[in-house]
BALOBA-1460 file (C-alpha; in Angstrom, 3 decimals):
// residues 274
<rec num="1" residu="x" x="-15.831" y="6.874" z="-20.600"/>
<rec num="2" residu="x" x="-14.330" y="6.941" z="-16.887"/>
<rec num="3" residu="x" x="-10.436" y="8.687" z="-17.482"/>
<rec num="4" residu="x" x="-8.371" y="7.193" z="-14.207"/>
<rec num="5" residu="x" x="-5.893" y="9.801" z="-14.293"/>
<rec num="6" residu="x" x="-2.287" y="9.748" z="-12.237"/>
<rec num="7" residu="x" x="-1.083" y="13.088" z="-10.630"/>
<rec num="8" residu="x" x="2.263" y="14.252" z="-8.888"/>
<rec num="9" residu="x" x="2.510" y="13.089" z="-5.989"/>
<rec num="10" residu="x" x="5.424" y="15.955" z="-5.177"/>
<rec num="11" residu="x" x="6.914" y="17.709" z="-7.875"/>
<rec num="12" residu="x" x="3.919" y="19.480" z="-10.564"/>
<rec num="13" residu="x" x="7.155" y="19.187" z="-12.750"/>
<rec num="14" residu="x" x="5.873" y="15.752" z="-13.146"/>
<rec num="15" residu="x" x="2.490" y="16.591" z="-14.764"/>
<rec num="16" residu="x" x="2.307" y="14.789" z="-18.156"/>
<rec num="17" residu="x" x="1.618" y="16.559" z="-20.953"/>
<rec num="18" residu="x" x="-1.730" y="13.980" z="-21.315"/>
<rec num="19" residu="x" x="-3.278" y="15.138" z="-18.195"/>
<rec num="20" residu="x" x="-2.561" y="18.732" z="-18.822"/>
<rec num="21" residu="x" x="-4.792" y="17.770" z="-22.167"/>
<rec num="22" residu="x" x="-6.947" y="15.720" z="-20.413"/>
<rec num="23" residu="x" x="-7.558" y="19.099" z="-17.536"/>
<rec num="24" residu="x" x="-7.929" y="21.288" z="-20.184"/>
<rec num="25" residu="x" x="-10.590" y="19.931" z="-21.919"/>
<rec num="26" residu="x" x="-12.671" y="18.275" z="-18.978"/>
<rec num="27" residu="x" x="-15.637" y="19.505" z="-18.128"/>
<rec num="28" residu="x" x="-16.288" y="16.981" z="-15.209"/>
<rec num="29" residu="x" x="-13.692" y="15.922" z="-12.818"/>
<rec num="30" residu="x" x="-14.355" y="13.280" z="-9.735"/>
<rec num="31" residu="x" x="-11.506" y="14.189" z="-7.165"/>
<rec num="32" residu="x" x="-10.527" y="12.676" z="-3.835"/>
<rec num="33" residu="x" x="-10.889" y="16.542" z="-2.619"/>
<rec num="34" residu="x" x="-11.693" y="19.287" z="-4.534"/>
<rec num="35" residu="x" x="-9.566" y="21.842" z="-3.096"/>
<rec num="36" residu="x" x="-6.442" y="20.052" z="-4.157"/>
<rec num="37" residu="x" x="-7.964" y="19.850" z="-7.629"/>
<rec num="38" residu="x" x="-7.800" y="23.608" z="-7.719"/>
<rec num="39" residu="x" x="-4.856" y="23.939" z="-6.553"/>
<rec num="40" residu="x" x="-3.374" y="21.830" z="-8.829"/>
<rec num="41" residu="x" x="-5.372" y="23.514" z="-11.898"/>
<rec num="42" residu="x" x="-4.122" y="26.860" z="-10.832"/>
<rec num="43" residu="x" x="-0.539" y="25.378" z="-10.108"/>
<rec num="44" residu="x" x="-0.484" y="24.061" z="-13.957"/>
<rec num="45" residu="x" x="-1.924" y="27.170" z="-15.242"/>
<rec num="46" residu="x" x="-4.905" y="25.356" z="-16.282"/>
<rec num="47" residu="x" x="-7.451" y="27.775" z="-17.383"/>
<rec num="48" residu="x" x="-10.835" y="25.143" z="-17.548"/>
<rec num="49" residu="x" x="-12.358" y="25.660" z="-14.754"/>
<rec num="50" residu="x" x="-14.469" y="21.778" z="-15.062"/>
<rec num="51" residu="x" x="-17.517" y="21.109" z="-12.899"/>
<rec num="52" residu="x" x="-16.122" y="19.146" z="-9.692"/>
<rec num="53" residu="x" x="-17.461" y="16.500" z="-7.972"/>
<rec num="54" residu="x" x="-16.130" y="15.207" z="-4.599"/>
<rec num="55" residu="x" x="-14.997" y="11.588" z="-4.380"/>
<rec num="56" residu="x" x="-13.856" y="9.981" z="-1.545"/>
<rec num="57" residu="x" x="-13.750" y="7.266" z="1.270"/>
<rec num="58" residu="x" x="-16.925" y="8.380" z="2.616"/>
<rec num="59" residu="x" x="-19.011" y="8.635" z="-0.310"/>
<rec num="60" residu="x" x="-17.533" y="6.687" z="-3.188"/>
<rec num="61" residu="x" x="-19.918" y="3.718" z="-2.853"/>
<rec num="62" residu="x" x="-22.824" y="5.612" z="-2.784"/>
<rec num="63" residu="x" x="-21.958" y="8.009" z="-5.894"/>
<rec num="64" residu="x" x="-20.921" y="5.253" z="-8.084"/>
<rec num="65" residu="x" x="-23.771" y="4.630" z="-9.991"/>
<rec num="66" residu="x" x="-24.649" y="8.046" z="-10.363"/>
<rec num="67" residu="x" x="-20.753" y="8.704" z="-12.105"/>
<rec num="68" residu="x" x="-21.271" y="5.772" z="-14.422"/>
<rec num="69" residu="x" x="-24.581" y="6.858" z="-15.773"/>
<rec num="70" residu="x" x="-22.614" y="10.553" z="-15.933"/>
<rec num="71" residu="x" x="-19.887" y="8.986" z="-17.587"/>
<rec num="72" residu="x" x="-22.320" y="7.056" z="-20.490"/>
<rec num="73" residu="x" x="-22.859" y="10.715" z="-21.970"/>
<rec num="74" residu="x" x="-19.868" y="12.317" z="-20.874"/>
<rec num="75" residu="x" x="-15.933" y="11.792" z="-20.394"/>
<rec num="76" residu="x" x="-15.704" y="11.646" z="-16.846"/>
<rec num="77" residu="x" x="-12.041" y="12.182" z="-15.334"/>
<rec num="78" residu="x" x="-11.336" y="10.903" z="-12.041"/>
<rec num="79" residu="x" x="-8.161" y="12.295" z="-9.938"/>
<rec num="80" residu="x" x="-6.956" y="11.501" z="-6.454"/>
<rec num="81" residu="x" x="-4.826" y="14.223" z="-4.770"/>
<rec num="82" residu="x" x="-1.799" y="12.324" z="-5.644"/>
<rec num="83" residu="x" x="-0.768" y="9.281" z="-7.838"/>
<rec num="84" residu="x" x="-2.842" y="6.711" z="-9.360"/>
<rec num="85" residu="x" x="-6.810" y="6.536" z="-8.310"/>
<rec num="86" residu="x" x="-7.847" y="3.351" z="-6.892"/>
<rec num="87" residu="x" x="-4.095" y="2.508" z="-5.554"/>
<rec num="88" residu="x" x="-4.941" y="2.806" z="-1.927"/>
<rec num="89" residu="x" x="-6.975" y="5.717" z="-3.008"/>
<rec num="90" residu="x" x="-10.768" y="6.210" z="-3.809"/>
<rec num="91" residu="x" x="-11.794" y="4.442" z="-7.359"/>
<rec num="92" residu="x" x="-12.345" y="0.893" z="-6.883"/>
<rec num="93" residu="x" x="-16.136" y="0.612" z="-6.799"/>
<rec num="94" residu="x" x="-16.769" y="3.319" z="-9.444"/>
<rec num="95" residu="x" x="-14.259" y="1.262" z="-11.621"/>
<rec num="96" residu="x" x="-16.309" y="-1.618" z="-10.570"/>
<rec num="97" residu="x" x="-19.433" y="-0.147" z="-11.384"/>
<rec num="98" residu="x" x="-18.637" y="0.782" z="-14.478"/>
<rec num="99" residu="x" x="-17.279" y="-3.031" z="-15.408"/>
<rec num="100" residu="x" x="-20.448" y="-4.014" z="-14.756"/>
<rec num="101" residu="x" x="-22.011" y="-1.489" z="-16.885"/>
<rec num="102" residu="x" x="-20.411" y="-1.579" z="-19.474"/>
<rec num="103" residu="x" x="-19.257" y="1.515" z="-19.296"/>
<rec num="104" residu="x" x="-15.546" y="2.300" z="-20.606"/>
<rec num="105" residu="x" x="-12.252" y="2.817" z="-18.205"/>
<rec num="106" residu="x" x="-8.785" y="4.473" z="-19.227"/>
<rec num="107" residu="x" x="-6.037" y="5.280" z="-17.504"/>
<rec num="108" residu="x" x="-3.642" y="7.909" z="-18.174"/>
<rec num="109" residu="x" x="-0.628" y="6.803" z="-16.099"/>
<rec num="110" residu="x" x="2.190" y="9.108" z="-13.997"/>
<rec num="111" residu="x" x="3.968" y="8.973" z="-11.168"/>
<rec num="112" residu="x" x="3.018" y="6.456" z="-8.540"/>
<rec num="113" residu="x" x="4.421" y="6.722" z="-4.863"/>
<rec num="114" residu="x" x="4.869" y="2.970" z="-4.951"/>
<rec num="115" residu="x" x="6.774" y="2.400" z="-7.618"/>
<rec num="116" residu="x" x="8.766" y="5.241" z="-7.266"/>
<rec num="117" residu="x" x="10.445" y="4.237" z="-3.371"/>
<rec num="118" residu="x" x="10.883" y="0.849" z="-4.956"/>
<rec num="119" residu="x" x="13.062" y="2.006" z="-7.422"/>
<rec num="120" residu="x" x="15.011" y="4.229" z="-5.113"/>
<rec num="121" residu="x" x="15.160" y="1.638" z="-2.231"/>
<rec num="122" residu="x" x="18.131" y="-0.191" z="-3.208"/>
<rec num="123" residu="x" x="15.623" y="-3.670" z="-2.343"/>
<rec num="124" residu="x" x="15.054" y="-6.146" z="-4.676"/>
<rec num="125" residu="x" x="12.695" y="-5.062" z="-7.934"/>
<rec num="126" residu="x" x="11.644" y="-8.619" z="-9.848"/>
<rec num="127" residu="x" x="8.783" y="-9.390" z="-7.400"/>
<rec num="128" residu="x" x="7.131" y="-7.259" z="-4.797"/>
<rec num="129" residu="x" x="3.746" y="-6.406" z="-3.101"/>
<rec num="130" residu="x" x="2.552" y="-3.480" z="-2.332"/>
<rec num="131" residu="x" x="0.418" y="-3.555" z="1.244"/>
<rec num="132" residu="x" x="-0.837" y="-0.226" z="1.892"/>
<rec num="133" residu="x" x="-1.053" y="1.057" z="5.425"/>
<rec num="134" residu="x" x="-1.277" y="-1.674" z="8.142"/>
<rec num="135" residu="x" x="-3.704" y="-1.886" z="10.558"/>
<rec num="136" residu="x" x="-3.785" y="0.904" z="13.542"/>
<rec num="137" residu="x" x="-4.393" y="-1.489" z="16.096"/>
<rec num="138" residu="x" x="-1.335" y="-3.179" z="17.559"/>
<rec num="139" residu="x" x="-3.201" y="-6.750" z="17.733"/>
<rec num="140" residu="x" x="-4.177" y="-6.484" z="14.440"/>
<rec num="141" residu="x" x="-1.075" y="-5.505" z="13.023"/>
<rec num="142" residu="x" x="0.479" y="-8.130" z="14.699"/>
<rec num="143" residu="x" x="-1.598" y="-10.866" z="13.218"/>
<rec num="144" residu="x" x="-0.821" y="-9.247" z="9.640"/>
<rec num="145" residu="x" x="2.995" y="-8.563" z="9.900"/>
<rec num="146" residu="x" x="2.761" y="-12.650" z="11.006"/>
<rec num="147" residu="x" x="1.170" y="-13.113" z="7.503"/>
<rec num="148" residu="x" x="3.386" y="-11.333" z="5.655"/>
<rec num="149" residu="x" x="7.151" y="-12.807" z="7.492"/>
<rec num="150" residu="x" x="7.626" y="-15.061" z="5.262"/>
<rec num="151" residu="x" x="6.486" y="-13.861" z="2.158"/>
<rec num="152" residu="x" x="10.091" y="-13.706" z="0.008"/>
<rec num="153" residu="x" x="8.928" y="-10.702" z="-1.512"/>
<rec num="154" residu="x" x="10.076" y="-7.205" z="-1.274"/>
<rec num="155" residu="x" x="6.872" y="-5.336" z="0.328"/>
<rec num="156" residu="x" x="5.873" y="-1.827" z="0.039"/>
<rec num="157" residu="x" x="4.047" y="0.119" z="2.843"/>
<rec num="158" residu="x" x="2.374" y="3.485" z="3.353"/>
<rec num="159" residu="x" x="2.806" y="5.191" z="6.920"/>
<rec num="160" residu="x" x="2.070" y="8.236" z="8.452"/>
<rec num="161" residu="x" x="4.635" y="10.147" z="10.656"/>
<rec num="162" residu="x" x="2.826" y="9.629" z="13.575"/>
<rec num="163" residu="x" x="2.904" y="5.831" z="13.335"/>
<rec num="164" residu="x" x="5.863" y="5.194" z="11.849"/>
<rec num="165" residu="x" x="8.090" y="4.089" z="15.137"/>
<rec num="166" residu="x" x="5.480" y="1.813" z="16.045"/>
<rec num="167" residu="x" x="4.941" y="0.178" z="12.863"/>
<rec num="168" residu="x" x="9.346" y="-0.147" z="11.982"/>
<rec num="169" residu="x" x="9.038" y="-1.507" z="15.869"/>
<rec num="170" residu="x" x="6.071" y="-4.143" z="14.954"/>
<rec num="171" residu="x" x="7.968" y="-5.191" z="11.760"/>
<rec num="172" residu="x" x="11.391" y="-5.713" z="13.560"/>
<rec num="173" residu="x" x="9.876" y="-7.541" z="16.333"/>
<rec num="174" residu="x" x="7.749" y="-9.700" z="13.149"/>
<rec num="175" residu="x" x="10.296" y="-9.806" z="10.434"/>
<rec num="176" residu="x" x="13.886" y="-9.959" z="12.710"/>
<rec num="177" residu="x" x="15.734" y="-6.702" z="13.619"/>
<rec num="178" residu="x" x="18.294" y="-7.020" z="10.539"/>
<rec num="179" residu="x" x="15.723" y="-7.444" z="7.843"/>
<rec num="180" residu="x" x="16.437" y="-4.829" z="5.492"/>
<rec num="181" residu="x" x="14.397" y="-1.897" z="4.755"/>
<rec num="182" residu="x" x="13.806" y="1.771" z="3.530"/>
<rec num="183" residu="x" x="11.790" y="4.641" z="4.721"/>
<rec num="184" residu="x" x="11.274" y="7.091" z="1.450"/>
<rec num="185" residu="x" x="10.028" y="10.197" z="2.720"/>
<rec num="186" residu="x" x="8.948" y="13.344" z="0.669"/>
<rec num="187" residu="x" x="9.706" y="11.752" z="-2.593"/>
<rec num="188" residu="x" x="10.250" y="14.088" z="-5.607"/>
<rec num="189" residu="x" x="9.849" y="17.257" z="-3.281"/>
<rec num="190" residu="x" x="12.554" y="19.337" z="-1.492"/>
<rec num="191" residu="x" x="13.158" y="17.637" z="1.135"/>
<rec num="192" residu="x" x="13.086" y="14.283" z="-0.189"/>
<rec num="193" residu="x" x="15.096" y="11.389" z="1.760"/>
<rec num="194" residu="x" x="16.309" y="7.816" z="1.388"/>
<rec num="195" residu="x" x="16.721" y="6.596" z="5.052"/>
<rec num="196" residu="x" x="18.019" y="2.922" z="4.608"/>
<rec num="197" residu="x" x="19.342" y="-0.252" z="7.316"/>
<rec num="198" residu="x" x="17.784" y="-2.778" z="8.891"/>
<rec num="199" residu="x" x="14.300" y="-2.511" z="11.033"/>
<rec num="200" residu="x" x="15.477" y="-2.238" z="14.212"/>
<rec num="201" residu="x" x="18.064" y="0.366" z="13.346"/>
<rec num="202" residu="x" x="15.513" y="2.513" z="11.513"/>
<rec num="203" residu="x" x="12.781" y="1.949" z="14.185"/>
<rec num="204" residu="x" x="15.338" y="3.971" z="16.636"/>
<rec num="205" residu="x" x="15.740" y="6.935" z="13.900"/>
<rec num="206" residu="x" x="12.258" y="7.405" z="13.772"/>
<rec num="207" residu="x" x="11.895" y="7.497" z="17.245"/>
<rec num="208" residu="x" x="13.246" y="11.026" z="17.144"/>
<rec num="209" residu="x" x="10.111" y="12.114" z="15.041"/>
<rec num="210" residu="x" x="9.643" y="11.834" z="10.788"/>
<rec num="211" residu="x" x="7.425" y="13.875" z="8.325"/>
<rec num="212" residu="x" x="5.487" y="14.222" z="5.455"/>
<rec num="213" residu="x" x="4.551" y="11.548" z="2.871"/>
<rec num="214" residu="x" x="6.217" y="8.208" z="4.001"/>
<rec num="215" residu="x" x="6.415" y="4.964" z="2.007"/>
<rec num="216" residu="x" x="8.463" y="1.730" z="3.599"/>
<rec num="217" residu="x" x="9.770" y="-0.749" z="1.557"/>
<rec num="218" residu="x" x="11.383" y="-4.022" z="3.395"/>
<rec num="219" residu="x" x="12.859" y="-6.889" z="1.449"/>
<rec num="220" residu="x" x="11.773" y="-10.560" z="1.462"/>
<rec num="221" residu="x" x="12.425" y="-13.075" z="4.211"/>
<rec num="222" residu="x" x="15.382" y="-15.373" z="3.834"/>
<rec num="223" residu="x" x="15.027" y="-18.757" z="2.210"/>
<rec num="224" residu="x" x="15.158" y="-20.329" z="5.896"/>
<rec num="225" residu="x" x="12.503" y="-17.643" z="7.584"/>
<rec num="226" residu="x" x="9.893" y="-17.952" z="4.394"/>
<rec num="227" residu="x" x="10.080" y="-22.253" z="5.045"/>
<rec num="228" residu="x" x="9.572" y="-21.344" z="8.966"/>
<rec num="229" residu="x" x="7.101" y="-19.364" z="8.374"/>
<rec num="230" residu="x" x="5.166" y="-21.389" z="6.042"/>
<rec num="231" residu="x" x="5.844" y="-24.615" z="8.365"/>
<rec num="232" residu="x" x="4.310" y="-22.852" z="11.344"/>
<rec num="233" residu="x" x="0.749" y="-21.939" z="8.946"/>
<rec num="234" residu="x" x="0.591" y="-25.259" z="7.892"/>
<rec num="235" residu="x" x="0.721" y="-26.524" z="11.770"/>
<rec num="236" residu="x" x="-2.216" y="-23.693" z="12.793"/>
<rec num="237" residu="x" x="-3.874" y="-25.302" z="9.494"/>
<rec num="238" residu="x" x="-3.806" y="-28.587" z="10.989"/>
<rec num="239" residu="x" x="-4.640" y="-27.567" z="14.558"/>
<rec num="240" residu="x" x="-7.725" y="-25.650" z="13.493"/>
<rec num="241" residu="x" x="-9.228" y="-29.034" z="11.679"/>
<rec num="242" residu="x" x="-8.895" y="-30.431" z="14.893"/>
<rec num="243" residu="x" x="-5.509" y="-31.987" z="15.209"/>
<rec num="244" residu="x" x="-4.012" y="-31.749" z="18.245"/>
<rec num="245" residu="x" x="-1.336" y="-29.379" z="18.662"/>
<rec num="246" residu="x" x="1.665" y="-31.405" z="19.622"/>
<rec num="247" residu="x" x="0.922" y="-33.999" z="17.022"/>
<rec num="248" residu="x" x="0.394" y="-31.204" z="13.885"/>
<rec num="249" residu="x" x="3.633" y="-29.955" z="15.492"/>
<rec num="250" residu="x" x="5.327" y="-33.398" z="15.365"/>
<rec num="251" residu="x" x="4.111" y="-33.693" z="12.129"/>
<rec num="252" residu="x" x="5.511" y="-30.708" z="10.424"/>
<rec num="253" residu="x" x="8.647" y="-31.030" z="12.232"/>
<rec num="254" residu="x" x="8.754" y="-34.465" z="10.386"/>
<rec num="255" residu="x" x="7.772" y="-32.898" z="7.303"/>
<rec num="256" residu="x" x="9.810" y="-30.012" z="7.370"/>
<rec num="257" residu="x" x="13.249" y="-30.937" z="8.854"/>
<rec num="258" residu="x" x="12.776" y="-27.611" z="11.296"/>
<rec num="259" residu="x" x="12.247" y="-28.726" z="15.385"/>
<rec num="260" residu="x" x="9.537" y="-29.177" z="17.134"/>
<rec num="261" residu="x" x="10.081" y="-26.946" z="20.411"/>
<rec num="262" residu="x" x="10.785" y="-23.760" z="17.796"/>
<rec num="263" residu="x" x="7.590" y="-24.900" z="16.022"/>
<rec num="264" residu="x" x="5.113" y="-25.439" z="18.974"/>
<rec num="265" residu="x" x="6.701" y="-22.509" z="20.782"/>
<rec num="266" residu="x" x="5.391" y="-20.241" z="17.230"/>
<rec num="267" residu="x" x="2.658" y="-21.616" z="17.247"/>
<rec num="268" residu="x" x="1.015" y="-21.152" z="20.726"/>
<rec num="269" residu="x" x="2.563" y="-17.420" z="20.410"/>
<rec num="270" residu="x" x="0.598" y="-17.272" z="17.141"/>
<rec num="271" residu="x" x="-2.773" y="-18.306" z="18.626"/>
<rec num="272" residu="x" x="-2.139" y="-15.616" z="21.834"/>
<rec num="273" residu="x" x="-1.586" y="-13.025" z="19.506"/>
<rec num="274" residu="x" x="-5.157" y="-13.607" z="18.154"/>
């Protein structure tokens, strides 16, 4: 069978005792990269010293089907270099594969990066999506972050230090300046901080330079912005089948209680933006 199995994404403290079993008696192991997989062997004081096999962005879709028919003889685990494989990780299409197979998939779970800045976000828990990183380019992000404003979900983000003014900046100017929002930063290691306000006000602290491992959780949109934004799709819905602008806005409006100007104002912003 294929053995998805979760790793620390910090603290080796968090190692459960099943994937210490599961490392000890591997002898293949599918990793994002391989040198991390040693290091976290010798880190556990793993002595198996399992055949490794590189798995990663580049390459997962072409060594799928090999690891399947590998994994029809054999236990095959599978490790990214931190947290749960396939969760914005390399996985998917060799758990695919295998579905269609037939081949067997497990999961040993641990500590997820996603979960874990949820929990210590202070942001609503009972429904939430989790986004990975958004798009580099500022046009594209822009057209996503207006996808996502009214979505009364909390959301969960990835960032890297290098991006994260921008992207607090892109999600103030998208979701409102007060929206509120965490930046969880090093979680479970040393230096691991809780930086929490609204988007604007965290956009400015990060101006001054952030690192290591960054996840950004920012809570739902207001009854009021989530009927706005929902409003203002349906319009773009409308326009796109070919009704004119002005009258899907008129007709909304009607609809929706919410006023026209606002509405045809969002929505010629919407189609300049992409």
């Amino acid at each position: 069978m294929i053995i998805l199995a979760a790793t620390p994404i910090g603290n080796l403290g968090d190692a459960s005792a099943r994937l210490r079993e599961a490392l000890e008696q591997a002898s293949v192991v599918a990793s994002e990269d391989t040198r991390v997989t040693q290091r976290l062997l010798a880190g556990l004081g793993i002595a198996n010293r399992p055949r490794l096999i590189a798995l990663h962005e580049h390459n997962e879709r072409q060594k799928a089907a090999e690891l399947v028919e590998l994994a029809r003889d054999r236990d095959l685990l599978v490790l990214s270099d931190a947290g749960m494989p396939t969760v914005s990780d390399p996985g998917f299409p060799l758990v695919q594969a295998a579905v269609a197979a037939g081949v067997e998939v497990t999961a040993i779970p641990g500590p997820s990066a996603v979960v874990t800045a949820l929990a210590v976000s202070g942001l609503p828990t009972d429904r939430f999506a989790f986004e990975g990183f958004l798009p580099r380019k500022a046009g594209e992000r822009t057209r996503r972050l207006a996808e996502l404003a009214g979505d009364r979900r909390t959301l969960v983000f990835f960032e890297s230090p290098s991006r994260l003014a921008a992207s607090l900046t892109a999600l103030a100017e998208a979701f409102g300046s007060e929206r509120p929002a965490a930046v969880c930063r090093e979680l479970t290691k040393l230096h691991e901080e809780v930086r929490r306000g609204g988007l604007a006000e965290l956009a400015a602290w990060a101006e001054g330079g952030v690192r290591g491992e960054i996840c950004v959780v920012v809570g739902g949109a207001p009854e009021q912005q989530a009927d706005a934004a929902s409003s203002l799709e349906r319009v773009l819905e409308l326009a796109a089948s070919g009704t004119r602008l002005k009258d899907a806005v008129a007709l909304v409006a009607a609809e929706s209680g919410l006023g026209k100007r606002e509405l045809y104002e969002a929505a010629l912003a919407a189609r300049r933006s992409g």
